[in-house]
SEVEX-348383 format. One record per atom (N, C-alpha, C): residue in three letters; atom name; x, y, z. Coordinates in Angstrom, 2 decimals. Layout:
<rs>
{r ALA, CA, {X, Y, Z}},
...
</rs>
This chain:
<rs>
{r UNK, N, {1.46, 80.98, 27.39}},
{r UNK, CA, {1.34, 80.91, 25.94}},
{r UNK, C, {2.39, 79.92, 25.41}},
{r UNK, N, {1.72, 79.14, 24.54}},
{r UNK, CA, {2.96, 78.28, 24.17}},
{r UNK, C, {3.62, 78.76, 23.00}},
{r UNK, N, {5.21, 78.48, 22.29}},
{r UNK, CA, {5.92, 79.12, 21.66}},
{r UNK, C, {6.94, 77.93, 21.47}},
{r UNK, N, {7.54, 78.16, 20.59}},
{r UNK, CA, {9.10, 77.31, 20.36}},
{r UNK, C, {9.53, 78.29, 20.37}},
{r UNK, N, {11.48, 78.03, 19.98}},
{r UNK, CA, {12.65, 78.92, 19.83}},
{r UNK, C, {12.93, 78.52, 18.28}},
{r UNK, N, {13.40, 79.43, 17.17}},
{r UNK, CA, {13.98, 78.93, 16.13}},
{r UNK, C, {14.89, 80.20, 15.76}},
{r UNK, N, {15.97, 79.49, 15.11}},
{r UNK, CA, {16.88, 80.12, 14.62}},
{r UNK, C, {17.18, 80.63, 13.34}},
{r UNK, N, {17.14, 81.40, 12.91}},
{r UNK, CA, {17.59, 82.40, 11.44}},
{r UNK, C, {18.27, 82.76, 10.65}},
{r UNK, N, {19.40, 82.64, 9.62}},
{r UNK, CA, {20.51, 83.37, 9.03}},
{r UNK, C, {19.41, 84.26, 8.93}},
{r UNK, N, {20.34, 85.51, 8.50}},
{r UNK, CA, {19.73, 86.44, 7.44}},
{r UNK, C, {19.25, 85.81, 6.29}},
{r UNK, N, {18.36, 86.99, 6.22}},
{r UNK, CA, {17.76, 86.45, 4.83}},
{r UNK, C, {17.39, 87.57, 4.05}},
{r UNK, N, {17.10, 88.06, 2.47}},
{r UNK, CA, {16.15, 88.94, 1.95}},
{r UNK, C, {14.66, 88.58, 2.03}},
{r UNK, N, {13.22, 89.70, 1.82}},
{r UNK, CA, {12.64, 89.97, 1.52}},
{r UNK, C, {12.84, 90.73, 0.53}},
{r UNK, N, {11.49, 90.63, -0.60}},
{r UNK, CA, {11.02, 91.78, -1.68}},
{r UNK, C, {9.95, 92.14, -1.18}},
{r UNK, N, {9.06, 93.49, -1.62}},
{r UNK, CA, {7.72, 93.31, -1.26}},
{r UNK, C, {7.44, 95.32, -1.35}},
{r UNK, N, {6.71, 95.51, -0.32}},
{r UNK, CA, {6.29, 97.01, -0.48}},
{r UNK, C, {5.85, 97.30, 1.13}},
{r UNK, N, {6.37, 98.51, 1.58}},
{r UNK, CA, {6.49, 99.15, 2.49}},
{r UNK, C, {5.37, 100.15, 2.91}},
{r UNK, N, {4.55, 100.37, 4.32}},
{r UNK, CA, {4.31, 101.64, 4.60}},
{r UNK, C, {4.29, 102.21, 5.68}},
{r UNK, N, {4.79, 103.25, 6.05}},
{r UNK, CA, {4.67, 103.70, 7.66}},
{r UNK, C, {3.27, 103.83, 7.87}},
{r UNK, N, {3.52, 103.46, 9.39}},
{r UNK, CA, {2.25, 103.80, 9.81}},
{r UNK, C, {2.47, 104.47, 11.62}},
{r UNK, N, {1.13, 104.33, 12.43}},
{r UNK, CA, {1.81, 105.30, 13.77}},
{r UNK, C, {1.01, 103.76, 14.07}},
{r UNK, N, {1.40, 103.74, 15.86}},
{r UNK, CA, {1.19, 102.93, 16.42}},
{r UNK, C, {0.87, 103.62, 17.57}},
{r UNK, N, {0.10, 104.92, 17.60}},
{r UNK, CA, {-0.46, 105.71, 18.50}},
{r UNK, C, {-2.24, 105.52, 18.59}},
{r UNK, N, {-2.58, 105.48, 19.70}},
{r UNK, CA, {-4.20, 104.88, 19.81}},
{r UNK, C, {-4.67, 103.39, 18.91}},
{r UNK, N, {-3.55, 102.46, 18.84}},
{r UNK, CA, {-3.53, 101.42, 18.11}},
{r UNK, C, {-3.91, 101.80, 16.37}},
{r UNK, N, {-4.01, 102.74, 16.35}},
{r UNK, CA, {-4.28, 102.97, 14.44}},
{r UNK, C, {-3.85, 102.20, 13.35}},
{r UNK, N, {-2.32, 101.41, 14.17}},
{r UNK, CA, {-1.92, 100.47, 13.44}},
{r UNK, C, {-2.53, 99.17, 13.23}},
{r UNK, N, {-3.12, 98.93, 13.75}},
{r UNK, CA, {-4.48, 97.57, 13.76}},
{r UNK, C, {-5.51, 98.31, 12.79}},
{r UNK, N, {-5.91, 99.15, 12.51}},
{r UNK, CA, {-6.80, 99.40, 11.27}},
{r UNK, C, {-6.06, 99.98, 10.02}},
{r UNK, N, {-5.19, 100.29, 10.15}},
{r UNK, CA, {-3.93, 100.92, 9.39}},
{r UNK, C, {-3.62, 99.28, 8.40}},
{r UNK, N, {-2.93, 98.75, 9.07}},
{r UNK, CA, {-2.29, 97.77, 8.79}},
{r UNK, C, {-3.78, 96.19, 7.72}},
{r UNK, N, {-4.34, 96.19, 8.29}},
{r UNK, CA, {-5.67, 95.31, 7.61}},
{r UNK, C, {-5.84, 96.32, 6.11}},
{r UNK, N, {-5.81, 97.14, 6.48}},
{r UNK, CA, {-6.68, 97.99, 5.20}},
{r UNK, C, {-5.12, 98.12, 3.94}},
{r UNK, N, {-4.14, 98.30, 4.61}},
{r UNK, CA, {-3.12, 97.97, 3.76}},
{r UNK, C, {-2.79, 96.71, 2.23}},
{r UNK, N, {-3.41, 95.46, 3.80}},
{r UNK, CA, {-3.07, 93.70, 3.06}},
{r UNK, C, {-4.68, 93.89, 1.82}},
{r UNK, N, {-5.78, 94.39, 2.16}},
{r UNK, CA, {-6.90, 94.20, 1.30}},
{r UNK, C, {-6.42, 95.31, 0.05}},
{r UNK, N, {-5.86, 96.11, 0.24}},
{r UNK, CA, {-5.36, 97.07, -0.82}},
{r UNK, C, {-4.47, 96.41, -1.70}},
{r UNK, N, {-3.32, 95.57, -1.03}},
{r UNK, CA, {-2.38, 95.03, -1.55}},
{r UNK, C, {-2.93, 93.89, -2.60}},
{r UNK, N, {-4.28, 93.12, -1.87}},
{r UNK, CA, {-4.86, 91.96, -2.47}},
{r UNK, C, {-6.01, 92.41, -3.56}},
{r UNK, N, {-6.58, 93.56, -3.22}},
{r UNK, CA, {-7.15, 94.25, -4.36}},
{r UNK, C, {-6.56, 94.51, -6.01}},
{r UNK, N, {-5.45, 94.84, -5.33}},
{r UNK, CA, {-4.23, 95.59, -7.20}},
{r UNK, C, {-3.42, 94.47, -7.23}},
{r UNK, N, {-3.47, 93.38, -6.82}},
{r UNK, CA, {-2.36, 92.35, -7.24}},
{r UNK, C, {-1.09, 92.54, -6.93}},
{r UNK, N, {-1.01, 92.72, -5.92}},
{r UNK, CA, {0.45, 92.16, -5.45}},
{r UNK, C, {0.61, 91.20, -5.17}},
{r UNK, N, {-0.51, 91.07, -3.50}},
{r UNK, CA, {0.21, 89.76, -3.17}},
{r UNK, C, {0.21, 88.73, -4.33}},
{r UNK, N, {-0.44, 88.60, -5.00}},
{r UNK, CA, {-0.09, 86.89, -6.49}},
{r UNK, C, {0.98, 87.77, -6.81}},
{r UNK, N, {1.18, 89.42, -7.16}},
{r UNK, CA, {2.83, 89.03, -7.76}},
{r UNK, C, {3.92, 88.87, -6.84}},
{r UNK, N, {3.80, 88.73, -5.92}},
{r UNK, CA, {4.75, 88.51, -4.32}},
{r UNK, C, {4.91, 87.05, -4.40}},
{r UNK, N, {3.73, 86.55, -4.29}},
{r UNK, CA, {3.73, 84.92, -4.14}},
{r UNK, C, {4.65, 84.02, -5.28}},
{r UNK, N, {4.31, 84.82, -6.62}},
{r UNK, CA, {4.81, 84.18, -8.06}},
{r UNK, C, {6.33, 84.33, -7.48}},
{r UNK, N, {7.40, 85.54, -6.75}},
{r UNK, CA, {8.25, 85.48, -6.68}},
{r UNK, C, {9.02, 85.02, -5.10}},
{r UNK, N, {8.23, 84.53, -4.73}},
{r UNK, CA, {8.75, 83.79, -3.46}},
{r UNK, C, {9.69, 82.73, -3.48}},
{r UNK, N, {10.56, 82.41, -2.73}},
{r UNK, CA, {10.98, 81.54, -2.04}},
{r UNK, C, {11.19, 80.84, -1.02}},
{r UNK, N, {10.31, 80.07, -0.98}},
{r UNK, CA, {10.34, 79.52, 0.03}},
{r UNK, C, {11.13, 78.64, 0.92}},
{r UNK, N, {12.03, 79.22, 1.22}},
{r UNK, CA, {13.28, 78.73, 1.76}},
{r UNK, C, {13.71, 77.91, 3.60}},
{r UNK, N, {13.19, 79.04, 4.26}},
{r UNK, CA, {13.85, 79.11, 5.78}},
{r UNK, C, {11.98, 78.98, 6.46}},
{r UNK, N, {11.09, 79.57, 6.16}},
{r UNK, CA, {10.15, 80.33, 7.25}},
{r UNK, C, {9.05, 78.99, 6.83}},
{r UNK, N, {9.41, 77.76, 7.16}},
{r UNK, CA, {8.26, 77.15, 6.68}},
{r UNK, C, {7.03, 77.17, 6.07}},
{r UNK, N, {7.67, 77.04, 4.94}},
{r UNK, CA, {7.05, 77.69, 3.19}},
{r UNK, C, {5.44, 78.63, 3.66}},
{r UNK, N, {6.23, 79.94, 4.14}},
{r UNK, CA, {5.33, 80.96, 3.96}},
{r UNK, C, {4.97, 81.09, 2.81}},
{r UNK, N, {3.50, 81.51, 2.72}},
{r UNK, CA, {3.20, 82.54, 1.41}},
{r UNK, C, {3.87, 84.08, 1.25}},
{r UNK, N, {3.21, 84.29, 2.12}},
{r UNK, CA, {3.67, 85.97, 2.22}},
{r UNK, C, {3.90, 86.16, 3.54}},
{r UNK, N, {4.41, 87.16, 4.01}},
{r UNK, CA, {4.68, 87.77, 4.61}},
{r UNK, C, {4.61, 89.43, 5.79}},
{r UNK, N, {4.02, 89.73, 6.92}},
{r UNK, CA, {4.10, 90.83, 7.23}},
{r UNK, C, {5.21, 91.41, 7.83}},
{r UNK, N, {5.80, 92.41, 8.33}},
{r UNK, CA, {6.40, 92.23, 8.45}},
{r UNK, C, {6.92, 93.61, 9.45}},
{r UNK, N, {6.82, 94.11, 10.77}},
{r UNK, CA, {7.50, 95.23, 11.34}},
{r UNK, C, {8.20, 95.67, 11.51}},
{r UNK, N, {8.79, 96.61, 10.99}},
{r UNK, CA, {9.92, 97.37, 11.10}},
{r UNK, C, {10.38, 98.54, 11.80}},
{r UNK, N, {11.85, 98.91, 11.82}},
{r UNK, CA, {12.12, 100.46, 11.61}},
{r UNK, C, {10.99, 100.96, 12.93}},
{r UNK, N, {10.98, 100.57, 13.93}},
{r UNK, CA, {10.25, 101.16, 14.25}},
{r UNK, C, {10.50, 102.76, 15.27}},
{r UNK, N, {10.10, 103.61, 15.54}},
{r UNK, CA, {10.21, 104.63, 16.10}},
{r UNK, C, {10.03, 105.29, 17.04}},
{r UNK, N, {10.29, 104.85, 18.24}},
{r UNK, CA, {9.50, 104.74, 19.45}},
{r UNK, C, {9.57, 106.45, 20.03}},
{r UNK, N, {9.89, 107.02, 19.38}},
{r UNK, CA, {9.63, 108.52, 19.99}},
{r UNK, C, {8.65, 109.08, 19.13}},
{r UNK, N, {8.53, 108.89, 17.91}},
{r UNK, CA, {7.18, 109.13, 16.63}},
{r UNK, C, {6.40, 107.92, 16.74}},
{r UNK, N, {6.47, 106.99, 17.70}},
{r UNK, CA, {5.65, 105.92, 17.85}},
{r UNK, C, {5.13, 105.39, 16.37}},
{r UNK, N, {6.11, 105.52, 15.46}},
{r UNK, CA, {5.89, 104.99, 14.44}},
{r UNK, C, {6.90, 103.26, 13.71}},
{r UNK, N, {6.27, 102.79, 12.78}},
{r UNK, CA, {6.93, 101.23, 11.74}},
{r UNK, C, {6.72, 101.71, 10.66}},
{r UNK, N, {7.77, 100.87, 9.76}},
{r UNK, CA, {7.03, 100.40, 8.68}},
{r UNK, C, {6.91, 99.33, 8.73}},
{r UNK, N, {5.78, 99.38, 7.96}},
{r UNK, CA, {4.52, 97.24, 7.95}},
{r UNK, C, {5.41, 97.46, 6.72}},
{r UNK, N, {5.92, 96.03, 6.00}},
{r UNK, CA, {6.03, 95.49, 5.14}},
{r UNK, C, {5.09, 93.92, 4.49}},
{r UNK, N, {4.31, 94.32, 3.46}},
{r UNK, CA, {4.02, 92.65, 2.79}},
{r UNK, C, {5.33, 92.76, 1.77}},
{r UNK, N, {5.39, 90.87, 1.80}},
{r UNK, CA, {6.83, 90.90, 1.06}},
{r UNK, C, {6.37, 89.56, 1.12}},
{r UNK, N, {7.30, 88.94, 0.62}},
{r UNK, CA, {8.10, 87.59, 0.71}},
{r UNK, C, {9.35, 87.15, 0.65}},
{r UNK, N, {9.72, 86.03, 0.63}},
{r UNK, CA, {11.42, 85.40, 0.98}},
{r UNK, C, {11.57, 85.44, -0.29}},
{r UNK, N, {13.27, 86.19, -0.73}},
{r UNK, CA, {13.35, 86.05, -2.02}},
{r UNK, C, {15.04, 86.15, -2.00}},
{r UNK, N, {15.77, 85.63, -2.95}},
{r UNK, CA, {17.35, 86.03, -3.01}},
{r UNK, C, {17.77, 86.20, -4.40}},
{r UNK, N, {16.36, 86.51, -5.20}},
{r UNK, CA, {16.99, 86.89, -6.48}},
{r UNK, C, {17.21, 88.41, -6.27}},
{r UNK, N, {18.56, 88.18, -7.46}},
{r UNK, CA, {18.85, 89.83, -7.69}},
{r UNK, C, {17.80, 90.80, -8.26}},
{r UNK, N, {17.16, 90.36, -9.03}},
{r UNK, CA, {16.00, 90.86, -10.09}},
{r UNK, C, {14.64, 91.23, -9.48}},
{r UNK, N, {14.19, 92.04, -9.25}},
{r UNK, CA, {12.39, 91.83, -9.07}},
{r UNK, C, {11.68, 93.34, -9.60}},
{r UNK, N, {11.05, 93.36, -9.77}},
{r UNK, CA, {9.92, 94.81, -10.38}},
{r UNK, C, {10.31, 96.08, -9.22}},
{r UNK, N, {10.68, 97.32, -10.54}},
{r UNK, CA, {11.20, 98.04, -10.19}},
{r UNK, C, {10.15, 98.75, -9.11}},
{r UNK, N, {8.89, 98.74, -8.40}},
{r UNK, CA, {8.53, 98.91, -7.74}},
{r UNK, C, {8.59, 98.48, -6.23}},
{r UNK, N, {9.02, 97.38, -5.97}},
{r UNK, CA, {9.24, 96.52, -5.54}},
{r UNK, C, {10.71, 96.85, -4.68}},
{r UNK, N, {10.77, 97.07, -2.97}},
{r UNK, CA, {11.80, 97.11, -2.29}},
{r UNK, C, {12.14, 95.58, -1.65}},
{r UNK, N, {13.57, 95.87, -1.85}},
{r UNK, CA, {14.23, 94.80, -0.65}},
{r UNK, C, {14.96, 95.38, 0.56}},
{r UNK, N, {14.72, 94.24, 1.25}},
{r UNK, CA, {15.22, 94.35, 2.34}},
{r UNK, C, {15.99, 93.39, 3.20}},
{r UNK, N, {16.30, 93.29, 3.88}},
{r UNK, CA, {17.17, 92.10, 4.48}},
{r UNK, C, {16.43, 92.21, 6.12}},
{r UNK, N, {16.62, 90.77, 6.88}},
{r UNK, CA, {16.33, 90.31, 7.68}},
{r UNK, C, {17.08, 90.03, 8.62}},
{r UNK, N, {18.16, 90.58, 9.85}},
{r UNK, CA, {19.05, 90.15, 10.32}},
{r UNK, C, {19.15, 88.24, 10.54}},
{r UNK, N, {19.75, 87.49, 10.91}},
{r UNK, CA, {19.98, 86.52, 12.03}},
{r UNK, C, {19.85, 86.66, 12.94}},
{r UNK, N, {18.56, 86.13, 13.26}},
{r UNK, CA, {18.08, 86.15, 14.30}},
{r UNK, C, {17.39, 85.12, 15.45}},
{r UNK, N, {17.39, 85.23, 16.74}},
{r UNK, CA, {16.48, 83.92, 17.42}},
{r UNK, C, {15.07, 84.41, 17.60}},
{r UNK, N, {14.21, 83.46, 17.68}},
{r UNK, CA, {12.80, 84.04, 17.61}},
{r UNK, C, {11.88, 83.23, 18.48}},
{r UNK, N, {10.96, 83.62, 18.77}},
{r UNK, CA, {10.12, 83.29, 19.77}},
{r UNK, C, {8.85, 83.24, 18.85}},
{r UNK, N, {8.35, 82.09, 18.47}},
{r UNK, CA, {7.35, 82.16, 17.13}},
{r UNK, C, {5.77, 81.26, 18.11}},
{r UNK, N, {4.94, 81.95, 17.43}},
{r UNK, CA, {3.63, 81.66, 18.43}},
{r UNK, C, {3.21, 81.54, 17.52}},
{r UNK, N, {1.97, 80.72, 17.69}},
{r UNK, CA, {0.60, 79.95, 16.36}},
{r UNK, C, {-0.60, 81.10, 16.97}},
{r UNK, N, {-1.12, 81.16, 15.53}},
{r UNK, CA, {-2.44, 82.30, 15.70}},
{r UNK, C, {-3.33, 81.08, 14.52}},
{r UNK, N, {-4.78, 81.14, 15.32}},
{r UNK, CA, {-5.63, 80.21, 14.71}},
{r UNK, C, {-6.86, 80.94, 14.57}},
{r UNK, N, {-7.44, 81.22, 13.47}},
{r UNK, CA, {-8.31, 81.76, 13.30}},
{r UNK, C, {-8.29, 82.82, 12.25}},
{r UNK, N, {-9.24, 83.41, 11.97}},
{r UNK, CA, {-9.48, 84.55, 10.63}},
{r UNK, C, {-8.58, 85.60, 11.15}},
{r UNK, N, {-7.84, 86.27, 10.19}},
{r UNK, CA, {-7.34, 87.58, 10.25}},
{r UNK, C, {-8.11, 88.87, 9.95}},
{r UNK, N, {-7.58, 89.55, 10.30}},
{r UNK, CA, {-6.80, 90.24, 11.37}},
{r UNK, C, {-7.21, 90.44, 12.83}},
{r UNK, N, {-8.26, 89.45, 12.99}},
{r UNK, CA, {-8.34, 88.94, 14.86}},
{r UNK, C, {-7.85, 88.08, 15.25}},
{r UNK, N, {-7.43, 87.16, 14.75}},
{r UNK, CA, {-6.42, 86.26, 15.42}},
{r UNK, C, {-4.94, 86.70, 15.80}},
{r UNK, N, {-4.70, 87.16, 14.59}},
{r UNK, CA, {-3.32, 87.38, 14.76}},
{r UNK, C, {-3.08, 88.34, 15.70}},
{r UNK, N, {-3.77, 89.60, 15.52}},
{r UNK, CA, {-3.75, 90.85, 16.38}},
{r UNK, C, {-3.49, 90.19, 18.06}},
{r UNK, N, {-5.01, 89.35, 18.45}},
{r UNK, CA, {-5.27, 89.02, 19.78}},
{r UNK, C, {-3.66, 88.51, 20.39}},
{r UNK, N, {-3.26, 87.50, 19.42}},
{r UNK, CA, {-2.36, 86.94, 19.74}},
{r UNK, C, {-0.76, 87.90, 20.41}},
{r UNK, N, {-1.00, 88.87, 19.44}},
{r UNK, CA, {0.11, 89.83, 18.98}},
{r UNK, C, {0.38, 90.43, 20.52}},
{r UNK, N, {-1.46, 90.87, 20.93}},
{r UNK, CA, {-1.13, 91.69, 21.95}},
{r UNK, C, {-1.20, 90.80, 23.19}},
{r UNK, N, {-1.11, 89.89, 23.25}},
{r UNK, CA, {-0.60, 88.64, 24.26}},
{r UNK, C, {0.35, 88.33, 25.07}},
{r UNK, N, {1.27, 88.56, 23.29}},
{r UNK, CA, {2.37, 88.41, 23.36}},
{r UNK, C, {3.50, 89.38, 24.45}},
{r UNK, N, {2.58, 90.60, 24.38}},
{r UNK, CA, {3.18, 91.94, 24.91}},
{r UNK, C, {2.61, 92.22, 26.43}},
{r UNK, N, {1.37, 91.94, 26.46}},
{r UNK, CA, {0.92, 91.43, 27.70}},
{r UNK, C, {1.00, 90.70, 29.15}},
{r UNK, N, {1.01, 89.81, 28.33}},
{r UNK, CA, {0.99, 88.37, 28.90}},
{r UNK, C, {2.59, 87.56, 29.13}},
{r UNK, N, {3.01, 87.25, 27.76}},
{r UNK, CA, {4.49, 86.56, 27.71}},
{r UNK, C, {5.62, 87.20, 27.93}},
{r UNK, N, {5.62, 88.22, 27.66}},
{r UNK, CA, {6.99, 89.41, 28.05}},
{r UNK, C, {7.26, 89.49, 29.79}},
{r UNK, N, {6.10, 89.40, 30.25}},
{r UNK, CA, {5.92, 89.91, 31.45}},
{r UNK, C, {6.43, 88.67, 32.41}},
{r UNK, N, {5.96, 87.62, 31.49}},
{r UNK, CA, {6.43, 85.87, 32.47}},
{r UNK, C, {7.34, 85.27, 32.30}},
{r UNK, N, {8.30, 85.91, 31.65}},
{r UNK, CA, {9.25, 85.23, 30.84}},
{r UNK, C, {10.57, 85.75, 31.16}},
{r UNK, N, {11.98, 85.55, 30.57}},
{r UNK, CA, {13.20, 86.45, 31.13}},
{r UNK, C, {14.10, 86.48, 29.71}},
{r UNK, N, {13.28, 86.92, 28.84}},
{r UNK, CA, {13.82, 87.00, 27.30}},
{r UNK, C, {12.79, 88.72, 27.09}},
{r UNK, N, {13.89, 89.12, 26.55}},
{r UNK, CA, {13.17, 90.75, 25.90}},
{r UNK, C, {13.41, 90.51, 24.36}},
{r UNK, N, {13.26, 91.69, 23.90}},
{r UNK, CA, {12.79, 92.24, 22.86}},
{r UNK, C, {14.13, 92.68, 22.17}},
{r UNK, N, {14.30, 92.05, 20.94}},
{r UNK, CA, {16.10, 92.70, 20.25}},
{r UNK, C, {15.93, 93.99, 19.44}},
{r UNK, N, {14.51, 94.37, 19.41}},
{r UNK, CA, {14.84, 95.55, 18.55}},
{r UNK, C, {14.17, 95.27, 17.05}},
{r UNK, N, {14.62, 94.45, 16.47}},
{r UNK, CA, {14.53, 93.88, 15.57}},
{r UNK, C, {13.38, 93.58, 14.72}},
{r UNK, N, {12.85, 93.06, 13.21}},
{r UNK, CA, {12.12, 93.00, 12.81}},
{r UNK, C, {10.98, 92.41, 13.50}},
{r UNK, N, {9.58, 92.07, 13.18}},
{r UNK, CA, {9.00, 91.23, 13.77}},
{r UNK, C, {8.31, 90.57, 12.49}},
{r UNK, N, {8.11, 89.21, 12.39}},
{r UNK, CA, {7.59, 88.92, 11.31}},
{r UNK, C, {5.94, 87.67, 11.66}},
{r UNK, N, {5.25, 88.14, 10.59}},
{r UNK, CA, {3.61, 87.65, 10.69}},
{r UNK, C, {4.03, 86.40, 9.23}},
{r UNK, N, {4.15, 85.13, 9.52}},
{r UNK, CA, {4.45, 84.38, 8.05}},
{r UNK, C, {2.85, 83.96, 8.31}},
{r UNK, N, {2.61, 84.11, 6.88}},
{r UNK, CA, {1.29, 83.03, 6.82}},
{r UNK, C, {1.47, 82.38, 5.60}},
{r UNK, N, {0.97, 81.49, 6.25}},
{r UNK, CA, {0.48, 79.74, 5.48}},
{r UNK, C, {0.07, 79.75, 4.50}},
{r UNK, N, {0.03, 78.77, 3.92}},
{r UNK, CA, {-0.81, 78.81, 2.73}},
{r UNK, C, {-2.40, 78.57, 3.48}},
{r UNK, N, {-3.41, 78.74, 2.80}},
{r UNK, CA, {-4.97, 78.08, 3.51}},
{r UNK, C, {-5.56, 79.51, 3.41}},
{r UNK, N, {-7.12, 79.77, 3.82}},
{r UNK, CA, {-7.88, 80.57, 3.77}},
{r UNK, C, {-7.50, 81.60, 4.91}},
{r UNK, N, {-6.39, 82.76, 4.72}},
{r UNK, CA, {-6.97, 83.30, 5.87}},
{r UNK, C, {-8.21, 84.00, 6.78}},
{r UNK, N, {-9.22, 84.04, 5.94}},
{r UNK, CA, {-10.73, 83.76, 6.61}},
{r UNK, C, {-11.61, 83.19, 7.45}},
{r UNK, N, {-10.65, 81.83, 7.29}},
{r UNK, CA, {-11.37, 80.57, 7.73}},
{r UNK, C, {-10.94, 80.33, 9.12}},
{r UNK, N, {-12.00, 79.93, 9.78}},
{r UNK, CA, {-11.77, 79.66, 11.66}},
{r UNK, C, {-10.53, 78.96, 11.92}},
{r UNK, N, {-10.28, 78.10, 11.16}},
{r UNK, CA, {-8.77, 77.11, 11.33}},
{r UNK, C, {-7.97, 77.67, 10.89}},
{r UNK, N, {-7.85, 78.75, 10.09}},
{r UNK, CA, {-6.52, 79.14, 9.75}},
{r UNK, C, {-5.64, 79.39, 10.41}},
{r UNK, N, {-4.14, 78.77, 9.91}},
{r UNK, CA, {-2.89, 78.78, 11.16}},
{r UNK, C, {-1.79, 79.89, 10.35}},
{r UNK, N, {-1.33, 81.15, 11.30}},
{r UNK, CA, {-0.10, 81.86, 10.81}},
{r UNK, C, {0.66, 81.61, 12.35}},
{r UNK, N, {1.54, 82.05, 11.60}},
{r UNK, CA, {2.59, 82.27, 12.69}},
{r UNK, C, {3.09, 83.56, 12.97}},
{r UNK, N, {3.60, 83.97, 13.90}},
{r UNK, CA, {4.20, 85.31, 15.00}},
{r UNK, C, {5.52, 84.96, 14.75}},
{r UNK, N, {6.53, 85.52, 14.95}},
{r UNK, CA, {7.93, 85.72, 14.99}},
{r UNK, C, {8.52, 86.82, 15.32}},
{r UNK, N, {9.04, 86.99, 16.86}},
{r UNK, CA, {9.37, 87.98, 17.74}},
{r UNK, C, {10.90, 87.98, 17.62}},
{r UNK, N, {11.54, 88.58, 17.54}},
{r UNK, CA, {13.19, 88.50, 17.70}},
{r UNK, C, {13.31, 88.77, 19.25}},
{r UNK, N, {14.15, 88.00, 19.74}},
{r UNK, CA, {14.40, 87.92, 21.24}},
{r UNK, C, {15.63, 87.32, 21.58}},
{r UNK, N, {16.11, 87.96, 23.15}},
{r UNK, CA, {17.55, 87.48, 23.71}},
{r UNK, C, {16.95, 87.48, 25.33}},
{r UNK, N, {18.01, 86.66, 25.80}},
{r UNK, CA, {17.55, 86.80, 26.79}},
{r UNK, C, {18.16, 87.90, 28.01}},
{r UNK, N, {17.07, 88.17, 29.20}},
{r UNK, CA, {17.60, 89.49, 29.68}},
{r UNK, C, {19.02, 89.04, 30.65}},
{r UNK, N, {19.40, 90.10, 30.61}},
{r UNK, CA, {20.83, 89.41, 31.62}},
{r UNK, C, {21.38, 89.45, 32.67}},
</rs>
């Protein structure tokens, strides 16, 4: 699988949070039905209106894994975006992003099959060939601006990783 390396300060996100389990993959239908909910009531345009596009090569929005729980086999998914104002809608959580190195992979194609396929590839396939693990750490889905519908559409993966020792 091909991949670059890129590097991170910290950074904030704003955006909105939800656990989910990652038991019998639930989180792959969990997680889709989330972003159409989100795009249904208007968030993501009010996410986007407050973005900054700073570090993640001007993402729109953002997914984003967290917190995760490996004995409740549970995350929280975050949509969000890059933001460093103090201010945003009192609904609306922040969060911060360590500094981090990342292992970022291209997903081409309509969501939430592209990205997914890719996702589980990644865990598959590249973990297994490689001599870099897993930091623990957030994992982030940036997408592009463009249709994510459309056969060409390009997001990106972002794995936090070190190498093993």
């Amino acid at each position: 699988m091909e991949y670059r390396i890129s590097e991170t300060p910290a950074f904030k996100i704003i955006g909105k949070g939800i656990r989910v389990t990652t038991q019998d993959g639930e989180n792959f239908k969990i997680i889709p039905a989330f972003w159409e909910e989100c795009s249904r009531n208007g968030l993501c345009c009010q996410l986007e209106t407050l973005a900054e596009k700073a570090s993640l090569t001007c993402a729109s929005l953002l997914g984003v894994c967290m917190d995760y729980d490996h004995d409740l086999k549970e995350l929280t998914y975050f949509i969000g975006v890059e933001s460093a104002k103090a201010d945003h809608p009192d609904q609306l959580e922040e969060r911060e992003i360590p500094a981090s190195t990342w292992a970022v992979f291209e997903s081409i194609g309509p969501t939430p099959d592209a990205i997914q396929s890719v996702i589980k590839r990644i865990y598959a396939e590249w973990f297994p060939a490689t001599d870099f693990i897993h930091t623990g750490g957030p994992e982030l889905e940036v997408y592009l601006p463009g249709d994510p519908n459309d056969a060409n559409y390009r997001c990106e993966i972002w794995i936090p990783i070190k190498k093993m020792k």
